[in-house]
C-alpha positions in Angstrom: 0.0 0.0 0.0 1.5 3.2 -0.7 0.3 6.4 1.8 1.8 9.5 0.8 4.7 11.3 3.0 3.3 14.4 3.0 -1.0 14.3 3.3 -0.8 10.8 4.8 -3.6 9.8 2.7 -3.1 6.0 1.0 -4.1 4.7 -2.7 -7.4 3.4 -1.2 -7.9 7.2 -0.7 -6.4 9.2 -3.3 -4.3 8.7 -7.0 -0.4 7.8 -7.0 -0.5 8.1 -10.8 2.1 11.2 -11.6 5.4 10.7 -11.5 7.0 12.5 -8.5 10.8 13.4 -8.9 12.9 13.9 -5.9 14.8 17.0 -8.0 13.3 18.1 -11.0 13.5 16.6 -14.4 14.8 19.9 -15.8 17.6 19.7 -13.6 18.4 16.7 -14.9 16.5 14.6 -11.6 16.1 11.4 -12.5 14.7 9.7 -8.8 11.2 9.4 -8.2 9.7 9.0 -4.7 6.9 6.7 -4.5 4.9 7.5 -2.1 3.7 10.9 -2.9 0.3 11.5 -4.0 -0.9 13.4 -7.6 -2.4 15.7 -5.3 0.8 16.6 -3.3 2.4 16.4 -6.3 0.4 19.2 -8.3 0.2 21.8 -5.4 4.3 21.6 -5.4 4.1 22.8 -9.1 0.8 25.4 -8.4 1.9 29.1 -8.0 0.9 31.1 -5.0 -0.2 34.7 -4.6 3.0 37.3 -5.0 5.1 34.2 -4.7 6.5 31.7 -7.7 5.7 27.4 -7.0 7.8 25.8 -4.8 9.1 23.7 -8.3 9.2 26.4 -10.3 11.8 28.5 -7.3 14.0 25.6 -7.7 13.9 25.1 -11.5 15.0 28.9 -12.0 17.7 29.5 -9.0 19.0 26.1 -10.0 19.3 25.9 -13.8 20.1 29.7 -14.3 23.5 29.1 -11.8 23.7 25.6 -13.6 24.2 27.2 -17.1 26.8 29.9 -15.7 29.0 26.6 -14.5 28.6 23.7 -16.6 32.0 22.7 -18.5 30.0 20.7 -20.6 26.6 23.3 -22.3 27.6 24.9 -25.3 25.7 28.7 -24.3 24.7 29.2 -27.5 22.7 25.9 -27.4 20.8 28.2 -25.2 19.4 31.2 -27.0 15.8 29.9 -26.8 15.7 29.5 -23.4 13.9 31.4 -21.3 12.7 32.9 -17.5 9.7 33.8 -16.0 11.2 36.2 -13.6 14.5 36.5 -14.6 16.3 38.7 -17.6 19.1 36.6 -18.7 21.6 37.2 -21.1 23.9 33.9 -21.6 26.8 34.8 -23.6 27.6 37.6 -21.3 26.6 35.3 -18.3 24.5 38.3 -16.7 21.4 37.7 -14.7 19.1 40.5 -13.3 15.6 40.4 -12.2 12.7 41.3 -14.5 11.9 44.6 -14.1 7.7 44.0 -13.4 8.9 41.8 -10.3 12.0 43.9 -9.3 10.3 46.2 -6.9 7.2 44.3 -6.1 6.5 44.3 -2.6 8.6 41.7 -1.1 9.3 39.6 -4.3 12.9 38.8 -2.9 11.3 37.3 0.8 8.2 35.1 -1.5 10.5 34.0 -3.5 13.2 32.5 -1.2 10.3 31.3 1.0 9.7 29.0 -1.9 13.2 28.0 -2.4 13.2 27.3 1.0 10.1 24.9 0.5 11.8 23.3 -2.6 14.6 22.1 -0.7 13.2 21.0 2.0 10.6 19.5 -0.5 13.7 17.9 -1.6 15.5 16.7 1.2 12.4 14.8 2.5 11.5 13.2 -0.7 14.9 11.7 -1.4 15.4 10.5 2.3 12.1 8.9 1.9 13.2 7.0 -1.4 16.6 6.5 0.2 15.8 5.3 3.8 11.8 4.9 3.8 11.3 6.7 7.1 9.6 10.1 6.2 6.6 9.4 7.8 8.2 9.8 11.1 6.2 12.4 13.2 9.8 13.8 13.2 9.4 15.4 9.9 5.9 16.9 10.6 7.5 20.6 10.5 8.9 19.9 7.2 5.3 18.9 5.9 3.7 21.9 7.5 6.1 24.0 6.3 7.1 22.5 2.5 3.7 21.5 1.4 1.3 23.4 3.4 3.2 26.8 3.7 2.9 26.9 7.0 5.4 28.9 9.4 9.2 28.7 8.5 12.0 26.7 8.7 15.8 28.5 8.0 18.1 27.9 5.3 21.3 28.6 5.1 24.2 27.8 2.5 28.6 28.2 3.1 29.8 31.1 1.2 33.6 30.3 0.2 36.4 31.4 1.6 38.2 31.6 -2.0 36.4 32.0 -5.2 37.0 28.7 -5.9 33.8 26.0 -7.1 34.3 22.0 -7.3 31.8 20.8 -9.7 30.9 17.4 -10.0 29.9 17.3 -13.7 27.7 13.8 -13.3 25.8 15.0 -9.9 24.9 18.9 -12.1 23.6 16.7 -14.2 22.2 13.9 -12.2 21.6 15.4 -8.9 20.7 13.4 -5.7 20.7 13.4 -2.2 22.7 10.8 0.4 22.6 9.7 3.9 25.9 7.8 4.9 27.9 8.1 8.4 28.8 11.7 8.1 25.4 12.6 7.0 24.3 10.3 10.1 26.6 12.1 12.9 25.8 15.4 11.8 22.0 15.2 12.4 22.6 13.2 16.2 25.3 16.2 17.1 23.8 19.4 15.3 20.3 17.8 14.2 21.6 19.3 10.8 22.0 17.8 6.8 24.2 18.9 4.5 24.8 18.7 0.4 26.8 20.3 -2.3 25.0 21.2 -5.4 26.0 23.7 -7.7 29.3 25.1 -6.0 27.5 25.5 -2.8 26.6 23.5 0.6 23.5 24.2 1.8 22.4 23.5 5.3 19.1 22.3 6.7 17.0 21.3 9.9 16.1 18.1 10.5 14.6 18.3 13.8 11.8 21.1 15.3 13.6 21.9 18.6 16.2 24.0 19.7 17.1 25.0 16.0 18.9 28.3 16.9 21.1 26.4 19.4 22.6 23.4 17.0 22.6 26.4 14.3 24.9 28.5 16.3 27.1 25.6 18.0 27.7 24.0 14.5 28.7 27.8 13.0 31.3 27.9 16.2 32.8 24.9 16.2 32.8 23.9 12.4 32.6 27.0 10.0 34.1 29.7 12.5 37.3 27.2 12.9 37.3 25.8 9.2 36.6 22.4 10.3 35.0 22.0 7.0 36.2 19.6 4.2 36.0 22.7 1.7 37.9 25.1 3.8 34.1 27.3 3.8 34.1 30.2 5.5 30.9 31.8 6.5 27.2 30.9 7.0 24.9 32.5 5.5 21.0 32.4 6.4 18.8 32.9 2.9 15.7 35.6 4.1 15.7 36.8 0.3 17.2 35.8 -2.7 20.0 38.4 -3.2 21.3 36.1 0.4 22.3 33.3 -1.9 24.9 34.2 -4.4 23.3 32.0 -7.1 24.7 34.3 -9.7 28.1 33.5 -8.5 28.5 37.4 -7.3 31.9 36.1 -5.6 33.5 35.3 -9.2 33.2 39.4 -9.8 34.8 40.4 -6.6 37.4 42.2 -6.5 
């Protein structure tokens, strides 16, 4: 019997006919989590009032600072493609917001809200296909918050210390999530998970309690003392877009 991880509801109760991918196709996701219902599934891809779907966030955010890094996409391959909120020119590698979304009220907060959602989205989907144990009353904050958009849950990501990106060609392309010991001992100590995607390592919650306290003891003892395996220097918590540096801002510094 399959009961979906995020309404609970089971195939005597509701359709499990659309395929639900962990990341999305676009991105090149190719891992499909059973046990999510076509009704979970659509209202991930529905947009929201003043804010973009929680899909569509992490198709745009993700594939615009994929095609500024890939050693493999010819950019002129890409001249038809195109952005609902975004301006893009690719052979100059600029990206700016559209100008009718630029200074709408608080376009920069809905829009990372659903980013937020999108990776959390994410993170419980694969762990689900991985391990099988998303239905734990443990992840109940995650389901309030990614599929029901209720209260909040942070996000943060390492900016680097250098301007310097490691890019896995085969996981850009094929992107997926895993849960191995070090994955394993930083949720018991910091009740944190970790990935790389894109040049960056993005943090999340895994438990409900005492989030600002693992938060700040993992940001003194790891980051603050560069205890990390990328030499990563400081954490930064994503309340709006222009917070993550997914046009790779860093590469322009000077």
């Amino acid at each position: 019997m399959k009961i979906c991880i995020w309404c609970s509801r089971n195939d005597n109760n509701t359709n499990f006919n659309t395929i639900a991918h962990t990341f999305p196709q676009s991105l090149g996701g190719k891992n499909i989590c059973l046990n999510v219902c076509d009704d979970c599934n659509f209202a991930f891809g529905k947009k929201q009032s003043f804010q973009p779907s929680v899909d569509l966030a992490i198709k745009e955010i993700f594939n615009l600072s994929r095609f500024l890094i890939s050693d493999k996409k010819n950019i002129r391959s890409y001249k038809r493609f195109s952005s609902e909120y975004f301006k893009v020119n690719l052979e100059q590698r600029k990206i700016g917001i559209k100008m009718k979304y630029k200074f709408q009220s608080k376009f920069q907060e809905n829009f990372a809200r659903s980013f937020k959602r999108g990776i959390y989205k994410i993170f419980l989907e694969e762990r689900e296909r991985i391990c099988g144990d998303s239905h734990s009353e443990e992840f109940n904050f995650i389901r309030e918050f990614s599929r029901y958009n209720l209260n909040d849950i942070s996000l943060y990501y390492l900016k680097p210390l250098q301007p310097i990106l490691f890019i896995d060609q085969e996981h850009l392309d094929n992107p997926q999530l895993h849960f191995m010991q070090p994955h394993i001992e930083l949720h018991e100590k910091y009740r944190l998970y970790e990935f790389y995607y894109g040049g960056y390592t993005y943090l999340l919650h895994t438990n409900v309690f005492m989030q600002d306290f693992h938060i700040n003891n993992y940001n003194n003892e790891i980051v603050s003392n560069n205890k990390n395996s990328m030499n990563l220097s400081s954490l930064i918590k994503i309340n709006k877009m222009e917070d993550l540096d997914f046009r790779y801002n860093l590469f322009n510094e000077r």
